[in-house]
C-alpha positions in Angstrom: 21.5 12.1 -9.5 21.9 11.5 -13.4 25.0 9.4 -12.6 23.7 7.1 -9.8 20.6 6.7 -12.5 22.2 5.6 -15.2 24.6 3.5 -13.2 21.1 1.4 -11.6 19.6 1.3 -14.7 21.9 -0.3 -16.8 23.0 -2.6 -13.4 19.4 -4.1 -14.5 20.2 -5.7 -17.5 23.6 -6.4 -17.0 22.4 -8.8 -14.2 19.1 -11.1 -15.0 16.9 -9.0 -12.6 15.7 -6.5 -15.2 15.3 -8.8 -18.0 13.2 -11.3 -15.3 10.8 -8.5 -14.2 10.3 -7.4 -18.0 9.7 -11.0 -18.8 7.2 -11.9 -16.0 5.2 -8.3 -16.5 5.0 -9.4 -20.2 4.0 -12.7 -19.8 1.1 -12.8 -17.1 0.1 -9.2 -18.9 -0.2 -11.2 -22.6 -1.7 -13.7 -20.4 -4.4 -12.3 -19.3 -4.9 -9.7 -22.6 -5.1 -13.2 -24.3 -8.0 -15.1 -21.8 -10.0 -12.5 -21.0 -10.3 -10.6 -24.5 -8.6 -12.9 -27.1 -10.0 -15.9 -26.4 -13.5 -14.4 -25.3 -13.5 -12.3 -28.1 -14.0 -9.2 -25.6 -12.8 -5.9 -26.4 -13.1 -4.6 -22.7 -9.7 -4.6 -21.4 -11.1 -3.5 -17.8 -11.0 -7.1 -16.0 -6.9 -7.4 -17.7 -6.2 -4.1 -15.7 -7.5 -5.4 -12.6 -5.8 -8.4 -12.4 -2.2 -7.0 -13.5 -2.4 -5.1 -9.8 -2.2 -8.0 -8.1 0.9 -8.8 -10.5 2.3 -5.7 -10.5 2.3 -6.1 -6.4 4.1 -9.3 -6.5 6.6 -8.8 -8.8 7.6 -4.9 -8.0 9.9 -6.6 -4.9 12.3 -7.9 -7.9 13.0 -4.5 -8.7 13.7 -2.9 -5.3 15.3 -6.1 -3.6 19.4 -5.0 -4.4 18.4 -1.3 -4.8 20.4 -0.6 -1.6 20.8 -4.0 0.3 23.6 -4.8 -2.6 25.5 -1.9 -1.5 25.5 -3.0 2.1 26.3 -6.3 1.4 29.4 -6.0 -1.2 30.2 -3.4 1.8 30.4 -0.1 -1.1 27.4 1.8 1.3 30.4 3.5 2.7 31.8 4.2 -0.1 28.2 5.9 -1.4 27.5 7.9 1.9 30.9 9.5 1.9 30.9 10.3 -1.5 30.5 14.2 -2.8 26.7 12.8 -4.1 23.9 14.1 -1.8 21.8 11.6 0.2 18.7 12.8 -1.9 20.9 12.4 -5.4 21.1 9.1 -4.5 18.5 7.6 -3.3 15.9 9.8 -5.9 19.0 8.2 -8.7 18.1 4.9 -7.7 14.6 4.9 -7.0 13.8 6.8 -10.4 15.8 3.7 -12.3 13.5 1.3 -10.7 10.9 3.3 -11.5 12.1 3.5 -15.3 12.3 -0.2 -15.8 9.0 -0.4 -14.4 7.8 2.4 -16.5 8.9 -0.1 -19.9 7.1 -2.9 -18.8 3.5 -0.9 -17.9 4.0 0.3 -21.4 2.6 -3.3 -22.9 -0.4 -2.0 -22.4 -0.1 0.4 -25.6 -0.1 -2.9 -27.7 -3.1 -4.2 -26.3 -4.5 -1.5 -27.7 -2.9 -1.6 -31.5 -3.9 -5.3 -31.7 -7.6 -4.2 -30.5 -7.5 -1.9 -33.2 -6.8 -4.5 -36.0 -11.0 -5.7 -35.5 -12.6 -2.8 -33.6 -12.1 0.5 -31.9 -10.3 -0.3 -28.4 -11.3 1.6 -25.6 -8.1 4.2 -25.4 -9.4 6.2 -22.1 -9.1 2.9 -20.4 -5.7 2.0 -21.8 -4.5 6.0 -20.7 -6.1 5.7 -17.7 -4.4 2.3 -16.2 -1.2 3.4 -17.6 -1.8 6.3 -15.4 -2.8 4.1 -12.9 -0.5 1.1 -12.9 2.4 3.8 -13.2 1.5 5.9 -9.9 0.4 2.9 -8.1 3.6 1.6 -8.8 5.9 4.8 -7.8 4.2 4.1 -4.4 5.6 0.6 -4.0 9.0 0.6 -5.3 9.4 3.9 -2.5 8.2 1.3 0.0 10.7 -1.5 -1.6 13.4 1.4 -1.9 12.5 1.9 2.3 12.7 -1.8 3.1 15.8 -2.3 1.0 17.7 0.9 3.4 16.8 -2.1 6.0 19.0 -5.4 5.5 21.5 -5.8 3.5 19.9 -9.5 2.3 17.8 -9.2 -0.9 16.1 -11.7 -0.2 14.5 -10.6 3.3 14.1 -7.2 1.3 12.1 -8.9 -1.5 10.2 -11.4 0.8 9.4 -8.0 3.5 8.3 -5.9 0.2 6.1 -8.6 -0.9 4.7 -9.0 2.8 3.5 -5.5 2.8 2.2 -6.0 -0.9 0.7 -8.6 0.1 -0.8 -7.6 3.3 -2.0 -4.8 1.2 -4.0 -7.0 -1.4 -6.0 -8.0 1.7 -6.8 -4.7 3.0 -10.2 -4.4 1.6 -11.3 -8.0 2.9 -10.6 -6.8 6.9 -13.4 -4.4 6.6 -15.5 -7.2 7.4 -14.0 -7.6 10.4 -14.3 -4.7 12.2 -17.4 -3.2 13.9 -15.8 0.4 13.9 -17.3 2.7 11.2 -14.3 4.8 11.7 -12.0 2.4 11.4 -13.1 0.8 8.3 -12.9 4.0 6.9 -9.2 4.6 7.5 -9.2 0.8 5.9 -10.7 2.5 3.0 -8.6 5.5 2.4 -5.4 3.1 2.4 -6.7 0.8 0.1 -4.5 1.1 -2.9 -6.9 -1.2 -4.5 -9.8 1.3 -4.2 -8.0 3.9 -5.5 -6.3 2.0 -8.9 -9.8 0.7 -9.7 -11.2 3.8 -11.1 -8.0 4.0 -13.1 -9.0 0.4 -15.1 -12.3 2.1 -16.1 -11.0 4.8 -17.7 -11.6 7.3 -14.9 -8.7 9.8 -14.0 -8.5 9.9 -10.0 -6.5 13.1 -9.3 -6.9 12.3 -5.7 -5.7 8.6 -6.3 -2.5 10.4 -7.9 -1.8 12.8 -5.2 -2.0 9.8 -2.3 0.7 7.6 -4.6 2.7 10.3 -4.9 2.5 10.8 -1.6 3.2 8.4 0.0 6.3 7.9 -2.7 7.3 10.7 -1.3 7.4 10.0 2.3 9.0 6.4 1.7 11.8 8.5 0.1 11.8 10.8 3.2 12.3 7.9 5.6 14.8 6.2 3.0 17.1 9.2 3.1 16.9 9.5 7.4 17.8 5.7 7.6 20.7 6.7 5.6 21.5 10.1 7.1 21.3 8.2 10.8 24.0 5.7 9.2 26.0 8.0 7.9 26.4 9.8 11.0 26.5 6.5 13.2 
């Protein structure tokens, strides 16, 4: 597992796709630090949080687009399924990496805070808790990228399908509106990823919010390693 995560991590920035993702997550994250407490001269970092899941949902697909779709391009999936490395080595190897250089990006945050502190005393629960938030919400989606990526061997379907699901997700709260069915607004509900990050941006630490992201991580992993099994075998 160690092997197959060093080798994905550092396939990141020896390509352009790592240092693309760290510069977009940096830029619309100083972007937003800078309108909405900068400029207003607002010390509440809550309304940067909430709009950095919308970015974090949109640009997550970079990172999981090649994660295995490379392999079954360049034709070297063989190569990984018949090698002594268990299915679970590898795909845990390279969904950890992804998870890693997502991990470094989130971790802007922490100098929101240290420039806060230069003219008054920043809200830390708030930073802790999105970091929290932002880092569980996003071990959710880069299982579902990982999932999609088993799927095609084009990156680009895999990034455009990930985004799709992000996307679709974004607008899951909105089709409550829509439905007459108490029940089924409720389902709605409990999969709104949305629902359960907020709480995180406040400062609140949503145990429950942390178990759902990790698990549904965990069955995106699950189904990753039986689309490869069933290939394996096929």
């Amino acid at each position: 597992m160690l092997s197959v995560f060093k080798r994905e991590f550092n396939s990141y920035f020896h390509s352009a796709i790592g240092f693309v993702f760290l510069a977009v997550f940096c830029f619309f994250s100083g972007l937003f630090f800078y309108l909405y407490c900068l400029a207003s001269l607002n010390a509440d970092l809550t309304p940067v949080f909430s709009a950095m899941f919308t970015i974090s949902l949109m640009v997550i697909p970079l990172l999981t687009m090649k994660l295995l779709s490379e392999d079954k391009r360049q034709k070297t999936d063989q190569l990984l399924l018949t090698s002594p490395v268990s299915l679970f080595s590898l795909v845990v190897g390279k969904y950890l990496a992804a998870l890693a250089v997502y991990g470094l990006a989130i971790l802007i945050n922490v100098l929101f805070g240290i420039v806060l502190s230069a003219f008054t005393t920043p809200e830390w629960m708030v930073i802790i808790g999105n970091l929290l938030g932002s880092f569980f919400m996003g071990a959710a989606f880069i299982a579902i990228g990982l999932f999609i990526s088993s799927l095609t061997e084009s990156q680009l379907i895999a990034a455009i399908l990930t985004f799709a699901v992000s996307f679709i997700l974004i607008l899951l709260d909105g089709v409550t509106a829509f439905f007459s069915s108490t029940a089924l607004n409720k389902v709605v509900e409990w999969l709104s990823f949305n629902n359960r990050y907020y709480p995180f941006t406040i400062g609140v630490i949503d145990y429950s919010a942390i178990v759902f992201f990790l698990s549904v991580a965990a069955v995106f992993l699950f189904l990753t390693i039986r689309v490869l099994d069933k290939k394996r075998w096929s």
